[in-house]
N, C-alpha and C positions, 0 to 999 in steps of 0.2 A: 152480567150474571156472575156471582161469585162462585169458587167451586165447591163443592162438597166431598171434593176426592182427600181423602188423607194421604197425601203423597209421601210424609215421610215413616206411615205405618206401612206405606206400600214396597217404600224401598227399605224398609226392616223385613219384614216379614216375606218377599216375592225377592229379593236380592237384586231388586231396580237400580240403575246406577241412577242417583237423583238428578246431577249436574246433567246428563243426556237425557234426561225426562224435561225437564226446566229448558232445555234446547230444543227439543221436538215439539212445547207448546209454543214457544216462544218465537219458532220458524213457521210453524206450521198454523197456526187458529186464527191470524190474522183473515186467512181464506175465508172464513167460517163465519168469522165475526162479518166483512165483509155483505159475504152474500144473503145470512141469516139476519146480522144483528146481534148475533151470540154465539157463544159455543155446545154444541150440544153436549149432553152429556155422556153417549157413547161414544161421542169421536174422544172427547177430552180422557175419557177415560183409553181408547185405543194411542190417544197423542201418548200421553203419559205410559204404559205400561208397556204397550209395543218399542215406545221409543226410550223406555227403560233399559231392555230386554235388548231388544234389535233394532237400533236404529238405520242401520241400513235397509231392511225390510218397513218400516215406518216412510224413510225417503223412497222408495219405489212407489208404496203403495201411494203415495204422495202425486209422484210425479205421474202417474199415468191416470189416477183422476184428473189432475189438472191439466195433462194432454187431453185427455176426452173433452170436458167440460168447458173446454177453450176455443173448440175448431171454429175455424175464421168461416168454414159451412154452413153453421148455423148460429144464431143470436142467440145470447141469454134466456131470453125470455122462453122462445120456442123449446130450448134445451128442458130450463125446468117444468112448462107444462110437459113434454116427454117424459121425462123421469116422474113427475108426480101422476099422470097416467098408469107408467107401468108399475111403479108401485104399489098403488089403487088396485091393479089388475090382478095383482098378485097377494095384494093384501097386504103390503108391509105396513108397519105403523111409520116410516118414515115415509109415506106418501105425505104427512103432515108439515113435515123440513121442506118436502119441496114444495108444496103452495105455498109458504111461506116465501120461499125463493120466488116462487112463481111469481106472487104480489108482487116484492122489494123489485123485480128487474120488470114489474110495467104490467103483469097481467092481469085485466079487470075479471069482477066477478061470472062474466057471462062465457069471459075465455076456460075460467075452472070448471064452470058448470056445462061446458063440450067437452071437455076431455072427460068429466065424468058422467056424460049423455053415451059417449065410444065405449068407454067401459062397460058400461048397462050391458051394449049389445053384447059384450062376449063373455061378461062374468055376471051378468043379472041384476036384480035387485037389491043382493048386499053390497057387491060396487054401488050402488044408488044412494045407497042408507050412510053406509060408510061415508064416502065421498061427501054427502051433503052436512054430515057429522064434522068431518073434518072441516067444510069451509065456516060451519057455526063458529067452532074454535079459533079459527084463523081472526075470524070478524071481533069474535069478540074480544081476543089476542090486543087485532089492530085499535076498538073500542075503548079497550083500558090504558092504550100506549097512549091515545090520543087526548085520552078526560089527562095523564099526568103531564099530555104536554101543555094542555091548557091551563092547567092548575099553575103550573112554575111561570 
């Protein structure tokens, strides 16, 4: 995914140090890329400007997601059906990064569509609506990756 950030209007006008922007995508989106497939474009945008601005606060925020999201307690897979649950729960639109995660580290359709049955119970019907919205996108996400992998 190419970016769309204009980084060097970013560092004119926001007074970004550019070089420690280009280090914070540069150390840091490999995670991203990894476990998405691409970089989103709030993170790239937080890689980039936080790690303009404050790259020390960029390496925090850093490290303690990648502590959480690491623990040898729990797998991959269960990790991001948990976070795409609670996100779901709460309504974030990045509930949709993590079934995407959720798929990439293993988990089939009927594992997403439990964790948005648990929602149901505690946030309703638009946990439902949503939730089922989000895995249409996902499928057809995977639908179109898959016609250009046949195509090539």
């Amino acid at each position: 995914m190419n970016s769309s950030l204009d980084t060097a209007a970013l560092a004119k006008f926001a007074g970004l140090d550019s070089l420690a922007s280009q280090t914070a995508v540069c150390t840091h989106a490999h995670t991203y890329r990894n476990l998405l497939g691409f970089l989103p474009h709030r993170v790239e945008s937080r890689l980039n400007f936080t790690g303009g601005l404050d790259s020390q606060m960029l390496n925090l925020q850093e490290r303690m997601r990648n502590h959480a999201m690491t623990t040898p307690h729990i797998d991959a897979k269960t990790i991001q059906l948990m976070l795409f649950g609670m996100l779901l729960m709460d309504g974030n639109d990045a509930a949709e990064t993590h079934a995407i995660a959720s798929r990439r580290a293993g988990a089939g359709w009927a594992e997403l569509q439990a964790v948005i049955n648990l929602c149901f119970l505690f946030r309703g019907l638009p946990a439902a609506n949503r939730g089922a919205d989000i895995l249409v996108r996902v499928a057809g996400r995977e639908s179109r990756a898959a016609g250009a992998d046949d195509a090539a």
